[in-house]
C-alpha positions in Angstrom: -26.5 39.7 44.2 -29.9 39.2 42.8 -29.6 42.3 40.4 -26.2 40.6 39.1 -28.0 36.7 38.5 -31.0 38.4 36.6 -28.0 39.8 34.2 -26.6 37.1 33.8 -29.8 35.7 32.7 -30.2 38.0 30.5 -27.5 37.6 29.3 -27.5 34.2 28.5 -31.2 34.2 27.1 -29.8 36.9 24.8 -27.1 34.6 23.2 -27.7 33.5 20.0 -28.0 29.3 19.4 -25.8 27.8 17.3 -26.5 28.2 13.4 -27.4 24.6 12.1 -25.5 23.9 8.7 -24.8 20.8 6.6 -21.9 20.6 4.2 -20.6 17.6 1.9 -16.9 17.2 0.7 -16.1 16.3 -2.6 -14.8 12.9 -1.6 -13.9 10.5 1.8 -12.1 12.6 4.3 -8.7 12.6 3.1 -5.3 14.8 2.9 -6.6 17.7 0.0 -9.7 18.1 2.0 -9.0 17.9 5.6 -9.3 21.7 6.2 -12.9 21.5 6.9 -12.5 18.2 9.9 -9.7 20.0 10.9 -11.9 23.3 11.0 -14.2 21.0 13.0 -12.0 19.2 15.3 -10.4 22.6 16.3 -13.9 24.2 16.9 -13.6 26.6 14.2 -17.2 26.1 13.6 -18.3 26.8 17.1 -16.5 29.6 17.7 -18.0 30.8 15.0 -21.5 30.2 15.8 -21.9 27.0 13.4 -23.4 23.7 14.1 -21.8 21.8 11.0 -22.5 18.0 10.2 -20.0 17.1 7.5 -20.8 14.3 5.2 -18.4 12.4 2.7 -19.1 13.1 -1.2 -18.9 11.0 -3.9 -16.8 12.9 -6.2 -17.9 16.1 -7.4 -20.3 15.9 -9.9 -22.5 14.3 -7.0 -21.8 16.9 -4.5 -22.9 19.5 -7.3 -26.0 17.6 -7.4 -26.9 17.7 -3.8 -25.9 21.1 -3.2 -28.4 22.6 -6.4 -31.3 20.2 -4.6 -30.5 21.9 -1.5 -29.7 18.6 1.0 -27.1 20.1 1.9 -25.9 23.7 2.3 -22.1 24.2 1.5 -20.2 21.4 -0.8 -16.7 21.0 -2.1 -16.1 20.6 -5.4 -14.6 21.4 -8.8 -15.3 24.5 -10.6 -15.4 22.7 -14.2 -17.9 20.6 -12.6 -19.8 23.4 -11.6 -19.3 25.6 -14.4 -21.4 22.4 -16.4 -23.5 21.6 -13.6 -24.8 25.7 -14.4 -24.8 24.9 -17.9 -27.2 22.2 -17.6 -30.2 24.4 -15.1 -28.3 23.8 -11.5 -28.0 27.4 -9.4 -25.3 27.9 -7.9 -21.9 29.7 -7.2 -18.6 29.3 -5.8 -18.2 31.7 -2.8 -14.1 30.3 -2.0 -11.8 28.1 -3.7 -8.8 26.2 -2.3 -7.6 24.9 -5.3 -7.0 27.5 -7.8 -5.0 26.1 -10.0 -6.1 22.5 -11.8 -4.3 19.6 -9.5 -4.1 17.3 -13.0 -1.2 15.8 -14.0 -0.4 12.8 -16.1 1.9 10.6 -13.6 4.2 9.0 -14.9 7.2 6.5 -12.7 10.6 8.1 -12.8 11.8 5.0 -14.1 9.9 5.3 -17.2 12.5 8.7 -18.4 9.2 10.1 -19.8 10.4 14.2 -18.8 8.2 16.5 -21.1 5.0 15.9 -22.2 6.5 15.5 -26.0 7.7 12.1 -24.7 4.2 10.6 -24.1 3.4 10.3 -27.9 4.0 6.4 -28.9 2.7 5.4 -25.1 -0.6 4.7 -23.3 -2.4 6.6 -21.0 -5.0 5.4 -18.5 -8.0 7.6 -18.0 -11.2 7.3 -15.9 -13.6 8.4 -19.2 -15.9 10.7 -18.0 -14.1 12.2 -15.5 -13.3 16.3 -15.8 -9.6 15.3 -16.4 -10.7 12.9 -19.4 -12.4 15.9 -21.0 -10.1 18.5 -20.6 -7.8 16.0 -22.2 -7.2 17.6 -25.5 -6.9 20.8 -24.1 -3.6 19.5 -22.8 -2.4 18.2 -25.7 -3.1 21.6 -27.4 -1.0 23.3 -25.6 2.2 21.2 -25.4 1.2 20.5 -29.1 1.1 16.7 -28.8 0.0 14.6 -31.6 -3.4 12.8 -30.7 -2.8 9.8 -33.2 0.4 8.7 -31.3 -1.1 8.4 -27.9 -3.4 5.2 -26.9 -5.8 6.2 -24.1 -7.3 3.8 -22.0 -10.4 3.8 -19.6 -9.1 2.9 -16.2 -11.5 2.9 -12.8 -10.2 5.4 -10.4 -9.3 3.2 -7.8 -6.8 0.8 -10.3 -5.2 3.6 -11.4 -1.8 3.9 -9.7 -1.7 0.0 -9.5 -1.9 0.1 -13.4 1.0 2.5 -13.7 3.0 0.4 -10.8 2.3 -2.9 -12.3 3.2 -1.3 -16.2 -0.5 -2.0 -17.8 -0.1 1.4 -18.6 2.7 4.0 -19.4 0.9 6.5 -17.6 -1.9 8.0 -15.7 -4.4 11.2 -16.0 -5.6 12.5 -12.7 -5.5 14.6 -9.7 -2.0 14.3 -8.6 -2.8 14.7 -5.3 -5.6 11.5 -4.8 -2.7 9.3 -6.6 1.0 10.1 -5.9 1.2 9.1 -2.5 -0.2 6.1 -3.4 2.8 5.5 -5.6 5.2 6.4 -3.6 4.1 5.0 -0.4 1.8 1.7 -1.3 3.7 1.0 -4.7 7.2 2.1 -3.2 8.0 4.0 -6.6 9.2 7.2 -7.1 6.3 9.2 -9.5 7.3 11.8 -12.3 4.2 14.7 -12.4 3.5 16.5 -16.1 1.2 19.1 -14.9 -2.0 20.3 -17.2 -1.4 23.9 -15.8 1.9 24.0 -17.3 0.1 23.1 -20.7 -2.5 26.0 -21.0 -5.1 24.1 -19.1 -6.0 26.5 -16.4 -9.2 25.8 -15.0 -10.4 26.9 -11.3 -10.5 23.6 -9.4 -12.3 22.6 -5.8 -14.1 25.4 -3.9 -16.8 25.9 -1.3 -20.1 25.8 -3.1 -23.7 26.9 -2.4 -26.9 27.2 -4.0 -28.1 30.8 -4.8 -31.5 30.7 -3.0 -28.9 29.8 0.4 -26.6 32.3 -0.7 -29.4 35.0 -1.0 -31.0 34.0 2.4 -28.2 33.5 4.6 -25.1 35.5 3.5 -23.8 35.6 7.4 -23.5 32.7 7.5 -21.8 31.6 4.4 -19.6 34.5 6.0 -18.9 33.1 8.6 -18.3 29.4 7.4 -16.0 30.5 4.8 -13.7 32.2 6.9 -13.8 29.1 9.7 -13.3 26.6 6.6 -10.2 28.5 5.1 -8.7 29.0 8.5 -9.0 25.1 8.8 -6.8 24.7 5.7 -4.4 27.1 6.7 -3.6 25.8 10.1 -3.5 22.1 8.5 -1.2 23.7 6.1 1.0 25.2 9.1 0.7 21.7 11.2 0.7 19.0 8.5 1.6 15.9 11.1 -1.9 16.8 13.5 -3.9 17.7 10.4 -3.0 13.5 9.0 -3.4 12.0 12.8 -7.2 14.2 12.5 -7.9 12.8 9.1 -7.0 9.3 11.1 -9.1 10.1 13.6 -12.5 11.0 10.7 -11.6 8.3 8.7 -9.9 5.6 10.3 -9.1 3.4 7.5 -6.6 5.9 6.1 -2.8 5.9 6.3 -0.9 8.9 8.6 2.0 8.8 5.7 -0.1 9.0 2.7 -2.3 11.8 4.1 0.3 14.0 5.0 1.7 13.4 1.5 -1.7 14.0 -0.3 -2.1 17.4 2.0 1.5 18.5 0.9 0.8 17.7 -3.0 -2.6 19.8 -2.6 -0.7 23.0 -1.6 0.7 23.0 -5.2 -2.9 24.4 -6.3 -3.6 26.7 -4.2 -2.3 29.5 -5.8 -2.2 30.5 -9.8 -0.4 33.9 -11.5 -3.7 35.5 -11.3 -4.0 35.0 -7.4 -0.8 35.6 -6.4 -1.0 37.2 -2.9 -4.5 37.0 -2.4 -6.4 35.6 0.6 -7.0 32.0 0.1 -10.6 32.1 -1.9 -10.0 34.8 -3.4 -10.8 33.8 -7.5 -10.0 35.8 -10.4 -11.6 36.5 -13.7 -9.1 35.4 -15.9 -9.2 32.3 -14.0 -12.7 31.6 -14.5 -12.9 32.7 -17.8 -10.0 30.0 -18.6 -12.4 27.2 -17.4 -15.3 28.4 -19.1 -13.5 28.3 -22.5 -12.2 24.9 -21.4 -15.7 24.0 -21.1 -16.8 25.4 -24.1 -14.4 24.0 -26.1 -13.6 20.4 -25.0 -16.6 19.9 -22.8 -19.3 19.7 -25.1 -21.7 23.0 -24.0 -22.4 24.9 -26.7 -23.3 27.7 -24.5 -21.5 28.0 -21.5 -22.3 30.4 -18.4 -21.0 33.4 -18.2 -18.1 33.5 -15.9 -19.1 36.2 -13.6 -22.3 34.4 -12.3 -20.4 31.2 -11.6 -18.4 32.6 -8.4 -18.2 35.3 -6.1 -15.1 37.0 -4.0 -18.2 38.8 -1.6 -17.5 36.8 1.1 -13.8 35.4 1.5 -11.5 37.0 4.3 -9.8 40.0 3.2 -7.4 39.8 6.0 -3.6 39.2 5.1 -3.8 36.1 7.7 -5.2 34.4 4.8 -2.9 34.8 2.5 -1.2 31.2 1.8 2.8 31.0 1.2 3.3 31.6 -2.2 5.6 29.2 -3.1 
């Protein structure tokens, strides 16, 4: 009996404590980004040996920042943002991304009969200038070949963006479909028409787990390790979409169940591009990345962008074929 307890305390003193780790979302705790609460309210984490305290971004171009002066060890943002962020002095890298594909869409109503993006020349457009979606702008209207001169665009804030399309200030909006659909459809009671960027040449590698390179180089088990707990978060929201809302309720309990859901369900649309067609969620590609840098290049402003292959890195996303998304 005594031989067995002095194993057991062994044992026990031989257990390694719980990795600390900070990360910050992109934005409040809402439907696109409820994989990592879910990730936490499931003990994902835990059983993975993680500690996490998860904090709400600010959008991210603010994440970016936090991340590169290391308050924080893991963010979620966009890879244009990123890609500019390295551009300007900030080191760091992508190690997963979720959405692969741009979620930008100018949203129109359904009641409007704009159908093609042709049909937007002669109307207004409501853009938050400044925002990622405001400068890849004319890269959409490149490739679906719009004329610039017959399209007004207007600065609108974020948050009065679907009201001005509801209320008919504005013909249209520019944005991530995913933060302002549901909002239309379940606040505004309108049915919403999407016109995707993607589907006009703009394809740019959008919101992915971020670190800075002196973390990345220090603790690579653990980035490991919080990757694979973070994407398995998003899948099982993705496979339980009514618990994954009611969790988001429970992190952020001014939300709505309905318009989570709906955000969560929009999201899925960009998780996967041609060039990541069944591959483990994470998983980026160079063609992908190379898109966004001559995105940047051209309509960003930078003069001389990184070079894609030290923006990102595939080194530590789950290989196995349980992380491979549906396709559809």
């Amino acid at each position: 009996m005594i031989a067995t307890i002095c194993m057991l305390a062994a044992g026990a003193q031989a257990a390694d404590p719980p990795r600390q780790a900070k990360m910050i979302t992109d934005w409040a705790f809402q439907g696109p980004n409820n994989g990592f609460i879910v990730a936490q309210e499931k003990g994902f984490y835990t059983q993975a040996g993680i500690d996490l305290t998860i904090e709400q971004g600010k959008g991210s171009g603010s994440t970016a920042q936090l991340i590169a002066s290391k308050v924080a060890n893991f963010g979620f943002a966009d890879g244009y943002v990123l890609a500019n962020g390295v551009s300007k002095g900030m080191d760091l890298k992508m190690v997963a991304s979720v959405f692969r594909r741009t979620p930008t869409a100018v949203i129109t109503l359904a009641s409007s009969g704009i159908t093609a993006p042709k049909m937007l020349e002669g109307k207004t457009i409501g853009i938050p200038t400044g925002s990622a979606q405001f400068q890849q702008w004319p890269a959409f209207m490149r490739g679906c070949s719009l004329d610039g001169s017959k399209i007004k665009i207007v600065n609108v804030d974020p948050a009065g963006a679907a009201p001005a399309v509801i209320n008919g200030q504005v013909d249209a909006i520019a944005g991530f479909a995913q933060g302002w659909v549901p909002s239309i459809e379940i606040r505004g009671s309108k049915q919403a028409s999407m016109l995707w960027y993607a589907d006009c040449g703009v394809n740019t590698v959008s919101n992915g787990i971020i670190v800075h390179n002196d973390f990345l180089k220090a603790q690579p088990a653990l980035v490991r390790d919080f990757v694979a707990a973070s994407l398995k978060g998003f899948l099982y929201a993705r496979q339980n979409p009514e618990e994954a809302a009611l969790i988001v309720k429970k992190y952020q309990p001014t939300s709505d169940v309905a318009i989570s859901r709906r955000e969560s369900e929009l999201s899925w649309h960009s998780w996967n591009t041609p060039n990541t067609a069944n591959k483990p969620l994470g998983w980026m590609s160079d063609a992908d990345w190379a898109s966004t840098v001559e995105v940047l290049k051209l309509y960003g402003g930078v003069a001389n962008p990184p070079d894609p292959m030290t923006l990102y890195t595939n080194d530590f996303v789950p290989t196995s074929a349980d992380f491979v998304p549906p396709q559809r």
